[in-house]
C-alpha beads as a LAMMPS data file, in Angstrom:
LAMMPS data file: protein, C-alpha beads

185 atoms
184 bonds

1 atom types
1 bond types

-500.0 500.0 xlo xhi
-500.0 500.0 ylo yhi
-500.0 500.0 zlo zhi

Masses

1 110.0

Atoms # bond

1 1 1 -273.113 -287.663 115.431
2 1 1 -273.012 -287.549 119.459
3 1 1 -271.085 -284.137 121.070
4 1 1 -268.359 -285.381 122.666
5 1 1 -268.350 -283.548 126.026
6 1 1 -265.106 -283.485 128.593
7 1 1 -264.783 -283.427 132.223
8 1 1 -262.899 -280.952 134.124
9 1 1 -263.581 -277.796 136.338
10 1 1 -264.149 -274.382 134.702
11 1 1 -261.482 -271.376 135.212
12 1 1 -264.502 -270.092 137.766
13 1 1 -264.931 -272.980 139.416
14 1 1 -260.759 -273.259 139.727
15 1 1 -260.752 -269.349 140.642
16 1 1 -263.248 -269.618 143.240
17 1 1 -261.664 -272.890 144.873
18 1 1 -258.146 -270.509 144.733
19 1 1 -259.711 -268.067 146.954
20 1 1 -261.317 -270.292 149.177
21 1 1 -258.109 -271.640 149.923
22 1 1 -256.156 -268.550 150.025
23 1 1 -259.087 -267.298 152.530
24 1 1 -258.339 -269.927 154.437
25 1 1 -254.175 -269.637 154.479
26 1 1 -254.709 -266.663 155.854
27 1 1 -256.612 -267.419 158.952
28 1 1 -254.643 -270.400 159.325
29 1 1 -251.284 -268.437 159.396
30 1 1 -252.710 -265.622 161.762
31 1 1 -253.984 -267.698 164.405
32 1 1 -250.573 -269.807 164.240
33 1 1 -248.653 -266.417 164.220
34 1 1 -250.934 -265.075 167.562
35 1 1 -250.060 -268.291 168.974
36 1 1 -246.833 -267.989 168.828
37 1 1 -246.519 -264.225 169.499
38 1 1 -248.809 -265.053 173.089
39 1 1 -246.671 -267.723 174.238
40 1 1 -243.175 -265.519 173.777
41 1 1 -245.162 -263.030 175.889
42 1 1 -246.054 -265.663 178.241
43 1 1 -242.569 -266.290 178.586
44 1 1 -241.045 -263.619 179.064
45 1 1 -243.777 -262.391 182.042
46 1 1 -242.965 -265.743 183.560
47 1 1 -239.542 -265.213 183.651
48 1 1 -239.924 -261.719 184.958
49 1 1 -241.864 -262.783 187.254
50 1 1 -239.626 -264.854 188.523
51 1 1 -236.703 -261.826 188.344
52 1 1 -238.460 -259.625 190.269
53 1 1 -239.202 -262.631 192.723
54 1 1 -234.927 -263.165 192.539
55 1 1 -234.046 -259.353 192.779
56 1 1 -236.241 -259.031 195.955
57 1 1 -234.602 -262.420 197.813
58 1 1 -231.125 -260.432 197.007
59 1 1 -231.964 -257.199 198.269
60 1 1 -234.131 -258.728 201.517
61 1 1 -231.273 -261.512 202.256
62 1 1 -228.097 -258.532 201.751
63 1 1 -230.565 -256.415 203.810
64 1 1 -231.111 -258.808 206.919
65 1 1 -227.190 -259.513 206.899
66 1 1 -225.974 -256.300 206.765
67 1 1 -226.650 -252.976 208.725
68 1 1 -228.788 -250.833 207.184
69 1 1 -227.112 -247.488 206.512
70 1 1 -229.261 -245.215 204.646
71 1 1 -232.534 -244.987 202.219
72 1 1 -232.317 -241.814 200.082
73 1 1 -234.082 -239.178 201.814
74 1 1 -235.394 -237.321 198.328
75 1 1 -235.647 -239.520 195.658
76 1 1 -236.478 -242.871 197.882
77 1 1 -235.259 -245.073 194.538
78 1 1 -231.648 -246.451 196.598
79 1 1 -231.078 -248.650 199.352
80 1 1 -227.260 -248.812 201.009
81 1 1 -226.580 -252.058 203.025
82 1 1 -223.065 -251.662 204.969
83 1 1 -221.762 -255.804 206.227
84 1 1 -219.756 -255.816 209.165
85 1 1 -216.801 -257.179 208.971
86 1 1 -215.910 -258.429 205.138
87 1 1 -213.792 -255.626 204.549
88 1 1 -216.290 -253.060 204.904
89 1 1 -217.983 -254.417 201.901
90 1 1 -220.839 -251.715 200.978
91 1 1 -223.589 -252.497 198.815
92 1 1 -225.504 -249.848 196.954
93 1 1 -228.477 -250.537 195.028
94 1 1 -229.653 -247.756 192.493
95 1 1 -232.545 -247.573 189.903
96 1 1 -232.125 -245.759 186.801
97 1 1 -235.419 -244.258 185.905
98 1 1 -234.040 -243.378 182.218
99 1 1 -232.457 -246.644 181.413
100 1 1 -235.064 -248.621 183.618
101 1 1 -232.650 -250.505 185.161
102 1 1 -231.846 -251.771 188.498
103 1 1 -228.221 -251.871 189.873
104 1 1 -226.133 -253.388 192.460
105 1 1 -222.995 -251.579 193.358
106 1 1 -220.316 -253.309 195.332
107 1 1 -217.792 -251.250 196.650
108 1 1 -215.217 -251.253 199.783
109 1 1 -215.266 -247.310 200.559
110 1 1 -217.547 -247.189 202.804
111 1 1 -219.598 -244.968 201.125
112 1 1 -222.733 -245.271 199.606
113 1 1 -221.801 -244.066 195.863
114 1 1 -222.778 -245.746 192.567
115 1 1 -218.588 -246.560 192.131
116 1 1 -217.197 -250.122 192.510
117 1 1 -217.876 -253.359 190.633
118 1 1 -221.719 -253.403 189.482
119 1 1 -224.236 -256.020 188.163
120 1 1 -227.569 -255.030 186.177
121 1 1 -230.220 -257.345 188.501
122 1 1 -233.107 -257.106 185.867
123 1 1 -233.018 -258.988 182.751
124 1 1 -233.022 -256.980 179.399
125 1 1 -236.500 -257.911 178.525
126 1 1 -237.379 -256.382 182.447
127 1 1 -237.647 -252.648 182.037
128 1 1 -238.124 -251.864 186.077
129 1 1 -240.317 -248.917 186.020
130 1 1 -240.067 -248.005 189.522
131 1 1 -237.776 -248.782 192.336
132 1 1 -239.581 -247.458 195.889
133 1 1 -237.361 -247.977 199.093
134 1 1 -239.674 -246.644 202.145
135 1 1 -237.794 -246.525 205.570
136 1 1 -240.608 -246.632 208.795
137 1 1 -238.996 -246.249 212.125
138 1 1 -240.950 -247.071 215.092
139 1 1 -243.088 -244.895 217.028
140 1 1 -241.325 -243.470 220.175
141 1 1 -240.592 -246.155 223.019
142 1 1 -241.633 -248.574 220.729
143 1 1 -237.871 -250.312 220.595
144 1 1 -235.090 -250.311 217.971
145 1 1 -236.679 -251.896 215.342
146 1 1 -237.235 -250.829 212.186
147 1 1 -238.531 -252.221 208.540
148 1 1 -237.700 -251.427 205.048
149 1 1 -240.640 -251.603 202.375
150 1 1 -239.390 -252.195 199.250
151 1 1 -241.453 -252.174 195.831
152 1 1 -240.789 -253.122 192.779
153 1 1 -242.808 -252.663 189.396
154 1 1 -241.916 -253.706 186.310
155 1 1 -242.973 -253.990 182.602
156 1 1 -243.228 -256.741 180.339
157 1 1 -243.761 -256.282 176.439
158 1 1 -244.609 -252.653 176.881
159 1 1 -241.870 -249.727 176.282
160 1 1 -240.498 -247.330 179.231
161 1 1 -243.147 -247.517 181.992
162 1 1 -246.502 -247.840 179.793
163 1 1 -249.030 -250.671 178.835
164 1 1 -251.049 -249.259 176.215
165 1 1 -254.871 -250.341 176.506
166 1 1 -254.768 -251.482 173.029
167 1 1 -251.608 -253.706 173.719
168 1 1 -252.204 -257.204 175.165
169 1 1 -249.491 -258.124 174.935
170 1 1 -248.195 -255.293 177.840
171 1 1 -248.191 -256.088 181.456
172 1 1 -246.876 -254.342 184.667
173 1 1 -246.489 -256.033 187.312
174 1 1 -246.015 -254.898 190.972
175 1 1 -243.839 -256.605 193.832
176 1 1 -243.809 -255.666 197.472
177 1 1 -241.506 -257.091 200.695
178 1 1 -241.189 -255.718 203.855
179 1 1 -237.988 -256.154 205.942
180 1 1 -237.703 -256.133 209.316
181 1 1 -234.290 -255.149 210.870
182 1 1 -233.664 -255.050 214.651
183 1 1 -230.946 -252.676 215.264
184 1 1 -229.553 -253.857 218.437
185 1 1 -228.130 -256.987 216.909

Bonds

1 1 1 2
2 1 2 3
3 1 3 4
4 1 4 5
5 1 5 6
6 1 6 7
7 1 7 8
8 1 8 9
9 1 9 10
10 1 10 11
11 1 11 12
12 1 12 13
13 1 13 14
14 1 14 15
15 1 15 16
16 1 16 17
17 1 17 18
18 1 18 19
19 1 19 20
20 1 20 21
21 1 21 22
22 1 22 23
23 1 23 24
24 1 24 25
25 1 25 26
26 1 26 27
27 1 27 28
28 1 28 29
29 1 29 30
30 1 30 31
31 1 31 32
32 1 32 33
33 1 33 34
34 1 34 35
35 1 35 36
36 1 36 37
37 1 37 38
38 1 38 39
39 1 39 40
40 1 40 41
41 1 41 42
42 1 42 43
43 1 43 44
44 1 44 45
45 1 45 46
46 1 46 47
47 1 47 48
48 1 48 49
49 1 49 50
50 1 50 51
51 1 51 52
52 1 52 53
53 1 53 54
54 1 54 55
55 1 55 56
56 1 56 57
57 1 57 58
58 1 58 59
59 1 59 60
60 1 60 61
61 1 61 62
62 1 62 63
63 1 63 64
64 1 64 65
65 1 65 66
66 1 66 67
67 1 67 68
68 1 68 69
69 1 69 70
70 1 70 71
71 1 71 72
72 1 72 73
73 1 73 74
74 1 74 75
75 1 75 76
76 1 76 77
77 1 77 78
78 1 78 79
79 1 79 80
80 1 80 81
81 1 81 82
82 1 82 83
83 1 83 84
84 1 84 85
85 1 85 86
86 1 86 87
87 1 87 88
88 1 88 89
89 1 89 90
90 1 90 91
91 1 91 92
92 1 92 93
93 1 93 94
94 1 94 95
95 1 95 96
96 1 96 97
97 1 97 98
98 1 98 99
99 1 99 100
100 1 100 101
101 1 101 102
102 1 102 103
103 1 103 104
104 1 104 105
105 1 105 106
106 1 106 107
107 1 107 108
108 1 108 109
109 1 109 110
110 1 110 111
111 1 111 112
112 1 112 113
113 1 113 114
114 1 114 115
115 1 115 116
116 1 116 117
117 1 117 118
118 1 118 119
119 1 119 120
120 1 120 121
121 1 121 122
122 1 122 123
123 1 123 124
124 1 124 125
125 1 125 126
126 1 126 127
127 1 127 128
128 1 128 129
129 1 129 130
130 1 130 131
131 1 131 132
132 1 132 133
133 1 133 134
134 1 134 135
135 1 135 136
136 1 136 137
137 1 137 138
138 1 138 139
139 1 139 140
140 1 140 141
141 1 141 142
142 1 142 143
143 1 143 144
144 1 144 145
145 1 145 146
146 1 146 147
147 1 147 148
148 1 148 149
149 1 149 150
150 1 150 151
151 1 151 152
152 1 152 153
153 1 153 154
154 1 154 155
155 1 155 156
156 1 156 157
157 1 157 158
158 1 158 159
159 1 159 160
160 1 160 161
161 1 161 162
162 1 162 163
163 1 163 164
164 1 164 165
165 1 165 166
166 1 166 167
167 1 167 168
168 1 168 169
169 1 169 170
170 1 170 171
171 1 171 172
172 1 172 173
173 1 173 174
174 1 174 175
175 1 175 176
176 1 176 177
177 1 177 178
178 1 178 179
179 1 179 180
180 1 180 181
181 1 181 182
182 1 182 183
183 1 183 184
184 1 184 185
């Protein structure tokens, strides 16, 4: 009498093809999660990027349009643009170093006080870290003209003003203009 033998895989053969898989799941999953986490990250710097860019354009076109009334001595983190004529319209932009945000105050006062309608500029996934308004006047006899340097630095993916080393997924960014104002216009 013949042994009848039957085809099949063994439980260790079925065990060991379970963990292969499973090994490979795994991998699978955490490159597709990286992926995924790196482009949101992408995204978000791109479209801070582009904030900042926007914020900047604001400030530099209000600036040029209006007459320059005053960068805050002390802190250096406002810049007041008075418009002549439109009612006295006075814009006041302020940074808030504990929120780290950046805002626009419209009032009609003529004063340069954080009262009146507002609008936050940055968006909420823009924490502005720092807000730097420098005033330089010209030397003696050189003319009326002075320029505004403005910086602005900002985080993306990091918390308050930090990029941890260990965190790509943390950038800061840095944006400078300078404006050029001649006062006897």
């Amino acid at each position: 009498m013949k042994a009848k033998t039957t085809q099949g895989f063994t439980i260790v053969e079925l065990l060991i093809a379970i963990s292969v898989m499973g090994i490979m799941s795994a991998l699978t999953t955490a490159v597709v999660v990286s992926t995924i986490r790196f482009y949101a990250f992408t995204n978000n710097f791109r479209q801070n990027q582009q904030a900042g860019r926007n914020i900047l354009d604001t400030i530099t076109t209000d600036t040029r349009f209006g007459e320059l009334i005053t960068v805050t001595p002390v802190t250096t983190d406002s810049l007041c643009v008075r418009f002549r004529g439109d009612n006295n319209k006075t814009l006041f932009y302020k940074w808030n170093p504990f929120t780290k945000n950046l805002i626009r105050f419209i009032n009609y006062t003529n004063s340069c006080t954080s009262t009146g309608a507002f609008t936050k500029l940055n968006p909420d996934t823009m924490q502005v870290s720092q807000f730097v308004v420098q005033e330089v006047k010209p030397p003696l006899g050189g003319g009326n003209v002075t320029s505004v340097v403005i910086s602005l630095e900002f985080v993306t993916g990091g918390s308050g003003a930090n990029c941890p080393a260990t965190n790509i997924y943390c950038n800061k960014s840095i944006l400078t203009t300078a404006i050029t104002l001649d006062e006897d216009l």
